[in-house]
KEKE-3310 file (N, C-alpha, C; in steps of 0.2 Angstrom, whole numbers, plus 5000, padded with zeros to 4 digits):
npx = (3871:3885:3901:3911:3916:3913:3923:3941:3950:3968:3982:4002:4015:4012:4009:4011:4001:4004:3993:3988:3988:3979:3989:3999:4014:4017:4003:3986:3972:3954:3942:3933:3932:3944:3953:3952:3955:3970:3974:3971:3975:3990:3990:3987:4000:4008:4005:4007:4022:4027:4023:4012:3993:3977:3966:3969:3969:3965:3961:3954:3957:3946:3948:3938:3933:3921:3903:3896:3903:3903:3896:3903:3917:3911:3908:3922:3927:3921:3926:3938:3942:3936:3928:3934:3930:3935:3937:3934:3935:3926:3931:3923:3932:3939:3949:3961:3980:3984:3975:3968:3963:3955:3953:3959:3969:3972:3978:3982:3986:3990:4004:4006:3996)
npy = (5383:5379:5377:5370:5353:5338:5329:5331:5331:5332:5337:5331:5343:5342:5354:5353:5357:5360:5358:5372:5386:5396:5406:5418:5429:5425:5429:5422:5426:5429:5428:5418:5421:5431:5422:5414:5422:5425:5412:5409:5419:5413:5402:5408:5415:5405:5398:5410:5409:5400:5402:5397:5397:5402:5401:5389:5379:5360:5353:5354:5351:5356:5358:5360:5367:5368:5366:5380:5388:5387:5396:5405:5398:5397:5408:5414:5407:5407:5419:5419:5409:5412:5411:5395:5380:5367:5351:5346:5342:5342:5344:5341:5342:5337:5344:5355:5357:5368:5374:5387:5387:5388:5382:5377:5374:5362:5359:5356:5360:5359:5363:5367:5368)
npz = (5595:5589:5592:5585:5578:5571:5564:5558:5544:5548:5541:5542:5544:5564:5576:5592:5604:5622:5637:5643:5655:5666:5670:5674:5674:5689:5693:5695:5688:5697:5689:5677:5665:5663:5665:5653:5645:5647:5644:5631:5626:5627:5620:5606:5603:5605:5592:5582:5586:5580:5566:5560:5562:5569:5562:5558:5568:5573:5584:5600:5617:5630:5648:5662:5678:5683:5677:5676:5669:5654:5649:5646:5641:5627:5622:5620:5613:5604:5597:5596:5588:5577:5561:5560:5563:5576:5578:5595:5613:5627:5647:5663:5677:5694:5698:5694:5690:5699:5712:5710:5697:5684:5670:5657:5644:5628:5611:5595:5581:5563:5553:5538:5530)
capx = (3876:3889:3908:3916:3915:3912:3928:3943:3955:3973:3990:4007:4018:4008:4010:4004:4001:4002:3989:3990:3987:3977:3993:4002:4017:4012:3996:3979:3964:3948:3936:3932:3935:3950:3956:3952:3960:3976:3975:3970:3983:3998:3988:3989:4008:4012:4004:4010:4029:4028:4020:4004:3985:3972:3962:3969:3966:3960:3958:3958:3955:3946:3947:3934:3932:3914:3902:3894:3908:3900:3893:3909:3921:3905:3908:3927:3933:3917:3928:3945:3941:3935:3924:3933:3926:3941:3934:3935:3933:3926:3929:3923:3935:3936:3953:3969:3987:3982:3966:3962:3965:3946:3952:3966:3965:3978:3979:3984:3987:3993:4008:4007:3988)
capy = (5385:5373:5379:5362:5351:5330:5326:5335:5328:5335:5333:5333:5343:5346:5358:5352:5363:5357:5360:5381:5388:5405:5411:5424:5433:5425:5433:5421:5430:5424:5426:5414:5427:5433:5415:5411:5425:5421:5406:5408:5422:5411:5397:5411:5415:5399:5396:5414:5409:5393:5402:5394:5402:5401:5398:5381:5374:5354:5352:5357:5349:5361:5355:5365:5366:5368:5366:5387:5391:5383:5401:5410:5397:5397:5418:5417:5402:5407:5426:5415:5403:5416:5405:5390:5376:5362:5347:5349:5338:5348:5340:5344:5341:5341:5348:5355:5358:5375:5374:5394:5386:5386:5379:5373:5372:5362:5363:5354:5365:5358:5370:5367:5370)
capz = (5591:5587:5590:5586:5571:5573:5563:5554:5543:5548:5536:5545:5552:5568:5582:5598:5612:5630:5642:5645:5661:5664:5676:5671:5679:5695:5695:5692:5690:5699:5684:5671:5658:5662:5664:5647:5642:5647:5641:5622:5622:5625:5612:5601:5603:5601:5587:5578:5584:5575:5558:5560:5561:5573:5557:5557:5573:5571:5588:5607:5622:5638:5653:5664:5684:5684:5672:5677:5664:5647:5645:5646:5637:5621:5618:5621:5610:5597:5595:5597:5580:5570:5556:5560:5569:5576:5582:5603:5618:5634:5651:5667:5680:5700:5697:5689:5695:5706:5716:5707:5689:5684:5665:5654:5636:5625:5604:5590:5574:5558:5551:5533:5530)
cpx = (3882:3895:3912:3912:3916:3920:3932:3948:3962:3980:3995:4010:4012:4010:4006:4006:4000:3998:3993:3986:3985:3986:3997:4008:4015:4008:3993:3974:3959:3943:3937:3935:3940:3956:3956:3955:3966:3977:3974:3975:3988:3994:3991:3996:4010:4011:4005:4017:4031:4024:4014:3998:3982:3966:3963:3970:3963:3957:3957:3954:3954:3944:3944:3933:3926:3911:3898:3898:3907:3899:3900:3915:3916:3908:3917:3931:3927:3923:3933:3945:3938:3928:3929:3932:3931:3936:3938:3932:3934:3926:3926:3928:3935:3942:3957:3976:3987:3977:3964:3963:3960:3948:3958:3963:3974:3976:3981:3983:3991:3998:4007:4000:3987)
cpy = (5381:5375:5375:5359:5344:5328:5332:5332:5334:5331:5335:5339:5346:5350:5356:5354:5361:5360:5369:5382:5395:5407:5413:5430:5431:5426:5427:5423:5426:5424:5422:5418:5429:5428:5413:5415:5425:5415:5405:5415:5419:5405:5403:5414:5411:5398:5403:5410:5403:5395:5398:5399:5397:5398:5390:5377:5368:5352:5355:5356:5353:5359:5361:5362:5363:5369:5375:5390:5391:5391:5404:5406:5398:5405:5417:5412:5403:5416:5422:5414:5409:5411:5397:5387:5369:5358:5348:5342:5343:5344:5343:5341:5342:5345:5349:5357:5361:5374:5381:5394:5384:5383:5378:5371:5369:5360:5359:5356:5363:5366:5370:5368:5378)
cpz = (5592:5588:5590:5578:5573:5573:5558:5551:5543:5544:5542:5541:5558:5574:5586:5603:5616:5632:5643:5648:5662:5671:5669:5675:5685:5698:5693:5694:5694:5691:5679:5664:5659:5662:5659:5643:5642:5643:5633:5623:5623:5618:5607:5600:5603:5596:5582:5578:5581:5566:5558:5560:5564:5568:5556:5564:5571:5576:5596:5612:5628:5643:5659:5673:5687:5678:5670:5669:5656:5642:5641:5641:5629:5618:5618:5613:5601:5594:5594:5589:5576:5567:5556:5565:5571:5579:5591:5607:5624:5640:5657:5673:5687:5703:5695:5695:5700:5708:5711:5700:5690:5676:5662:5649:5633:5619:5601:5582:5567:5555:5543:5530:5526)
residu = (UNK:UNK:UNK:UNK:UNK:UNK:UNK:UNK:UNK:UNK:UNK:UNK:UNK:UNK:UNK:UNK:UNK:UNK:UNK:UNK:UNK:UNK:UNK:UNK:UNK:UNK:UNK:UNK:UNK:UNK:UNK:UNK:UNK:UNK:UNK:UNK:UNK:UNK:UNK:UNK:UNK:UNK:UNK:UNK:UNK:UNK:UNK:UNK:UNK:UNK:UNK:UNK:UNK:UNK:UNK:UNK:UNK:UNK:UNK:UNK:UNK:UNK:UNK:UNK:UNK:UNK:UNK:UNK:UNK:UNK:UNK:UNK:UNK:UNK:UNK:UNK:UNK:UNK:UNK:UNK:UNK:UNK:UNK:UNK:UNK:UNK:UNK:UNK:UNK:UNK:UNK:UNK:UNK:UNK:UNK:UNK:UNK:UNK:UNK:UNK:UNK:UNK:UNK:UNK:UNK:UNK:UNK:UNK:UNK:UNK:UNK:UNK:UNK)
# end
């Protein structure tokens, strides 16, 4: 099952989301899941405080510790998107700014869409 789409064409203005990190109040979870849940609930409040929709995501780059994870980002960014599919680039990585940061996702959202 496919949660990405080859190509997308995007109109200006765009919103573009820096890399987001699962920490949260000084707290990082240890699991996969609850890291990615962090992480798509700040994408998602950035992109309500800017007037934008989830639904128009075009694109979003996840940058991943290990590749064990595929299962868990697959269910989490398939519930995320709803029906749409942004094009994506998934990396695996041997690591991010914290040693207990297992992903990082950053967005680019058209606002006028």
């Amino acid at each position: 099952m496919a949660i990405y789409t080859d190509s997308k064409i995007i109109r200006e203005p765009l919103l573009i989301i820096s890399g987001q990190t699962p920490q949260k109040d000084n707290f990082i979870p240890d699991s996969i899941e609850e890291q990615l849940d962090i992480v798509l609930e700040k994408i998602a409040l950035i992109i309500s405080e800017n007037q934008a929709s989830r639904k128009n995501i075009g694109k979003m780059n996840v940058y991943l510790t290990h590749s064990q994870y595929l299962n868990a980002v697959r269910e989490k960014l398939t519930a995320f998107y709803g029906e749409n599919k942004p094009t994506m680039t998934l990396v695996i990585v041997a690591g991010l700014v914290h040693p207990d940061f297992k992903v990082e996702i950053d967005a680019l959202v058209p606002l006028n869409d």
